[in-house]
N, C-alpha and C positions, 0 to 999 in steps of 0.2 A: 504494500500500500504506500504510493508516494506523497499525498496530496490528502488535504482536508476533505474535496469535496468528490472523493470517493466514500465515504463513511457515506455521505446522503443517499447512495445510490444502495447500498445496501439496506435488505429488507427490516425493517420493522426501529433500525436507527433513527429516524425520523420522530416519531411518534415517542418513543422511550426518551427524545433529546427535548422534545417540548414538553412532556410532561413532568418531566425533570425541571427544566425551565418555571415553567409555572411554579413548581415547587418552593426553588431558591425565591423567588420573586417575593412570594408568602411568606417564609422563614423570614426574608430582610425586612420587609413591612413590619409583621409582626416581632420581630423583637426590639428594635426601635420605639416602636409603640408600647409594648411592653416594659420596656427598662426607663419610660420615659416617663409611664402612669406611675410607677412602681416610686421613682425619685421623687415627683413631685409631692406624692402621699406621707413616703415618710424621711426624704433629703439623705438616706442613710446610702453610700456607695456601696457597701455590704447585699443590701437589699435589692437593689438595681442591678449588683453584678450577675447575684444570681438568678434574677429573673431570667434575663438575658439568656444565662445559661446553663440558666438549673434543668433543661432535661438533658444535657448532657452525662448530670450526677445517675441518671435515672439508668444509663447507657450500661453501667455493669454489672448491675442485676437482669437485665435482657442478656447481657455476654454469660453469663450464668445459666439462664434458664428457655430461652427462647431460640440460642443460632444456631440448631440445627433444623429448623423451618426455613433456614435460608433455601438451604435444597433440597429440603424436602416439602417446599408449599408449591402449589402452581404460580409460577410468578405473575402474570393478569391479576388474578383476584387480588391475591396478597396487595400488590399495589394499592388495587382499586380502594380495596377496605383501609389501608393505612392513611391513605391521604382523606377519606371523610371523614376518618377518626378525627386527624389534625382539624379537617374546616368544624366539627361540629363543639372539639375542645376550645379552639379560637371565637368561635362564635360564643363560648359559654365565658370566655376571660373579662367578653366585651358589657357582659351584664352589670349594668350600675349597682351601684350597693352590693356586689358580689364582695365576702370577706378577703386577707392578705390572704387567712392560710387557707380559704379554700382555690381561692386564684393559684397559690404553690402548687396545691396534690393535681391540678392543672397540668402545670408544669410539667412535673414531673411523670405522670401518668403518660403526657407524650414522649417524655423521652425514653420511658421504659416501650410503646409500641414501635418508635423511631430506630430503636436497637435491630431491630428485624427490617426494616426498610433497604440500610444501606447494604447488606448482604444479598439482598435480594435484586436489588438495583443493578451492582457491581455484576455480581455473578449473571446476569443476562446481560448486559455489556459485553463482558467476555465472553459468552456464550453467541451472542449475535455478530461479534468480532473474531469470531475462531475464523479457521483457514477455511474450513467449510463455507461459512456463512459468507464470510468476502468472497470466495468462488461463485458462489448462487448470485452475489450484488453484483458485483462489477467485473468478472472474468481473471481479477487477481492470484496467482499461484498460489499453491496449497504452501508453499514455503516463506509465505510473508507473515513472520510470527509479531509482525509490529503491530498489529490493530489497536490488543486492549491500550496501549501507551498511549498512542495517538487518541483513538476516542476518548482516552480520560482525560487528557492533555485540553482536546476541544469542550468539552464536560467543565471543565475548571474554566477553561476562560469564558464559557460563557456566565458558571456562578459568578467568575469577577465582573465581567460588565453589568452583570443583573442587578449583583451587590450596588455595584457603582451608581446603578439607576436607579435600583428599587430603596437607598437612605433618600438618595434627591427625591425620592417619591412621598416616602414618606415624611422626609422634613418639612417639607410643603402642606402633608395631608395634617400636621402637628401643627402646621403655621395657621393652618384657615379651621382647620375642622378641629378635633379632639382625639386623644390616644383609642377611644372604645370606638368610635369610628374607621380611626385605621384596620385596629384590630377587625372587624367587618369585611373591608377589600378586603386583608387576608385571608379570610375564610373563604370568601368567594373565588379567589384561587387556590384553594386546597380542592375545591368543589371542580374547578377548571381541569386540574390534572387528575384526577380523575373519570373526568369524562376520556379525554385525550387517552388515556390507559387502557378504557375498556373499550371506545370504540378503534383505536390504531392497532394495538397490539394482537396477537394469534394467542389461544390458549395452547400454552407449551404445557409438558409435562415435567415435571419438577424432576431436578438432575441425579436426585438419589433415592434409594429405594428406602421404604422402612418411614414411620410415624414419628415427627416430630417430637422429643420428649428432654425434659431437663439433664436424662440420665447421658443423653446420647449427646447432648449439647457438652457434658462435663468431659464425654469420652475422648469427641471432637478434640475439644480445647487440650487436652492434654498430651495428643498425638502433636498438633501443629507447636505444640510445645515443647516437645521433647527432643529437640537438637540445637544445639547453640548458634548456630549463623540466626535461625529462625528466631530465637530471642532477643539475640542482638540487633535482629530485622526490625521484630516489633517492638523491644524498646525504643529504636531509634525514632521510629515512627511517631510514638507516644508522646516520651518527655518532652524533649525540645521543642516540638512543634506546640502541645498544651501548655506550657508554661507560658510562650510569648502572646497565644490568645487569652492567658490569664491578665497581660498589660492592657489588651486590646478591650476587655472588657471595663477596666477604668476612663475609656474614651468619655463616658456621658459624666460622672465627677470632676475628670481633670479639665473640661469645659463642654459643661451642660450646650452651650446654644453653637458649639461646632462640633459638635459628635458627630454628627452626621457627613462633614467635609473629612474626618480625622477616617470613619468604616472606608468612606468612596475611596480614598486615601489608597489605605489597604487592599483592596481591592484591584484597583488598580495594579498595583506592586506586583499583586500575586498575578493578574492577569500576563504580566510582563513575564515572570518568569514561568509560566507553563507553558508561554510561546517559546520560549528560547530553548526549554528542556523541551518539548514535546517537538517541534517542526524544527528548530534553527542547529538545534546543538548535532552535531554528528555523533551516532550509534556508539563509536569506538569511545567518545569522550566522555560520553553519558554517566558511566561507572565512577567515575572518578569526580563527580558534583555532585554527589550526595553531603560530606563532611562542610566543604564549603562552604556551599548553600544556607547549611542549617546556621552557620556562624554567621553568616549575611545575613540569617532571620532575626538572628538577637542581638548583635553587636551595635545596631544603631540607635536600641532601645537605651541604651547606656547617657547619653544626651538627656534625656529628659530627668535625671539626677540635675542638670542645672534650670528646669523649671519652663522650659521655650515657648514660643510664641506659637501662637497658631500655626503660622505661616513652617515655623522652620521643624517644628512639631510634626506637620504633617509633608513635608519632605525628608524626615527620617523615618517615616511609616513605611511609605511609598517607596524607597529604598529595602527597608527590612525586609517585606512584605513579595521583594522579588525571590527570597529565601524558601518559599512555602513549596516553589517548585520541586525542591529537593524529595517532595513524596511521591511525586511521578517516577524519580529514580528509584525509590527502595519498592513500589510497589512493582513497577517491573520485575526486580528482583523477586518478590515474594511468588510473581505467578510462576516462575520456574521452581518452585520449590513445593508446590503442591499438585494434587495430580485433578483432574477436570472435575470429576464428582465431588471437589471438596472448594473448590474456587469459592463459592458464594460463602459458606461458611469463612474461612480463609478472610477473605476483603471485609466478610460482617466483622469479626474479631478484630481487624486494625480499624473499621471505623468506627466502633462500641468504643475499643480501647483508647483509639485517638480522642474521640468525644467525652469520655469518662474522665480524661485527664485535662481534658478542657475543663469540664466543668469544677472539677477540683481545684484547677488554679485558678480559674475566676473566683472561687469560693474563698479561698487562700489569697488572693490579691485584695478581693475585696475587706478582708478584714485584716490585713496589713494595714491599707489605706485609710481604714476607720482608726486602728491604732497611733495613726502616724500621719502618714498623706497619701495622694496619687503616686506622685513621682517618688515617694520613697520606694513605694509598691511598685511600681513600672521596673527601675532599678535595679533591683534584688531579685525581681522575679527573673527578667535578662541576662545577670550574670547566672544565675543558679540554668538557664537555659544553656548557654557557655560553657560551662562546667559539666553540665551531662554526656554537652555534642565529644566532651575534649576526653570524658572519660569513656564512656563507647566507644569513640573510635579506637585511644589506645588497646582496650580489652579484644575488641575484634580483630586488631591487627595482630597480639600476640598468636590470638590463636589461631587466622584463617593461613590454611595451606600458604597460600602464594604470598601471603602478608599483604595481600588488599583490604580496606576496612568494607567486613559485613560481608564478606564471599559469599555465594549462593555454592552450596555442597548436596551431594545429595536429593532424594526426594525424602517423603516422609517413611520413619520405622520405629 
């Protein structure tokens, strides 16, 4: 596959990229509007961060109990049901007079059914990007094993521009309208990508045999766990990347009336770096910008220790934030490392675990900064992001064969 606009030509990508689409759209609406009602109620940064993203908290107890319905649910339905779940929980946030803590079990009750989403998502991704399925779209060789890369590559830049559009959407819908208003469009596109799921999509049959069950989810988890590139893979995955969205969640405290320039910001950044890793970088190069990257995700966070302006604030995001690409490189890696009937699992487990450590450092940033400040919190979280990328790497280089950091070895045993 050389070229972006072979994924369109291929069957059923279309349809899974808009529904996706609509998704992000929703998710940026609504947290914005969420972290935005949350502050004004009670000015507490703590309370706001985790609105934002407390169902990420919710993501490890679905990695516990729910990811082996990644491959074993029929992907169609599965979808269809996850995103009216979201528009009907969004539509319930939007209720006046709703309490904090029941707005929370909100929260969180999405993120516990959101745990099963992204395994299910991913894993048909790769499944409609395998070598087969590019054969059937666009006449591509059975030997083009770049698809999932690219499609996720394209997959991410569009969350970035959606991101980018959909805070300018919503900072506007906060300027005229109100946060339970917003919250509203976002249901309405949860309601959207779900249409687009069930009527675009073919009902497939789920990639593995056997019933969905918490036993089998634990059994999963602890095969893909059980060889060290693979843990080095998914810590890598994890820390670094969740502790620097632990900063990003301080956007609406360290200035409430530019968060929304501070997310586009971000966005952007990252948009930049999944072009570069996904289309620009050369294959051979690709291996070897993972470490880097992750150190360009956090190092520019260090700045905001002297307190910056807007302006210069959000020129170190948008730098940072080209860093985020570096998970395009390790998930490549991971799909060599797993064998087809275990992909969607596999992808659910680093996005449960990525999401779960998100929410945990926004949780953790957020109550630094209540002890302390934003930027103290921004700070601390960035170096401790630093610190993980710098001890990973050295741990994987002792141990991988050829002393590359995070070698893919092996399938699973």
């Amino acid at each position: 596959m050389r070229s972006y606009h072979h994924l369109f030509r291929t069957p059923e990508f279309t349809p899974l990229f808009l529904s996706s689409a609509a998704n992000v759209a929703a998710q940026t609406i609504a947290g914005l509007a969420l972290g935005t009602l949350v502050y004004r109620a009670t000015e507490s940064p703590l309370l706001s961060a985790v609105s934002m993203f407390g169902p990420q908290l919710a993501q490890v107890l679905g990695a516990t109990v729910l990811l082996s319905g990644a491959d074993r649910l029929p992907p169609r339905a599965t979808m269809t049901g996850i995103s009216l779940a979201f528009a009907a929980g969004t539509a319930l946030m939007a209720l006046p007079g709703l309490p904090l803590a029941a707005l929370f079990a909100v929260v969180l009750l999405q993120g516990l059914i959101a745990s099963l989403g992204g395994g299910v998502r991913w894993g048909l991704l790769n499944e409609i990007l395998s070598p087969t399925g590019i054969e059937a779209g666009t006449g591509a060789g059975a030997d083009d094993k770049g698809g999932y890369l690219l499609g996720r590559s394209l997959f991410n830049m569009m969350s970035g521009l959606l991101q980018i559009t959909g805070y300018a959407v919503a900072g506007a819908l906060l300027a005229v309208l109100s946060p339970r208003a917003a919250l509203l469009v976002s249901a309405a596109l949860y309601v959207t990508a779900a249409v687009v799921v069930r009527l675009g999509l073919t009902p497939r049959p789920p990639r593995a045999q056997g019933r969905p069950s918490a036993a089998e989810t634990w059994r999963t988890n602890a095969l893909l766990w059980s060889s060290r590139p693979r843990r080095h893979l998914y810590l890598a995955l994890w820390i670094p990347n969740g502790l620097i969205v632990g900063c990003e969640s301080l956007y609406v405290s360290y200035a409430p009336e530019a968060a929304g320039t501070l997310f586009a910001c971000a966005a952007l950044g990252m948009f930049v770096g999944d072009v570069t890793v996904g289309r620009l970088a050369p294959p051979a190069l690709r291996p070897r910008l993972g470490t880097p990257l992750l150190l360009l995700l956090a190092a520019p966070y260090l700045l905001f220790a002297l307190g910056p302006n807007v302006p210069l604030a959000a020129a170190a995001v948008t730098v940072a934030s080209v860093g985020f690409g570096a998970s395009l490189v390790q998930q490549e890696r991971l799909m060599t490392l797993v064998p087809t009937q275990l992909t969607g699992h596999a992808l659910g487990l680093h996005s449960a675990g990525m999401l779960t450590l998100q929410g945990l450092s926004a949780t953790l940033a957020g109550t630094i900064a209540q002890l302390t400040s934003p930027t103290t919190a921004m700070t601390l979280l960035a170096a401790a992001s630093l610190t993980a990328t710098a001890s990973l790497a050295a741990s994987s280089r002792r141990h991988a064969p050829d002393g590359s950091d995070l070698a893919p070895s092996g399938g699973l045993s």
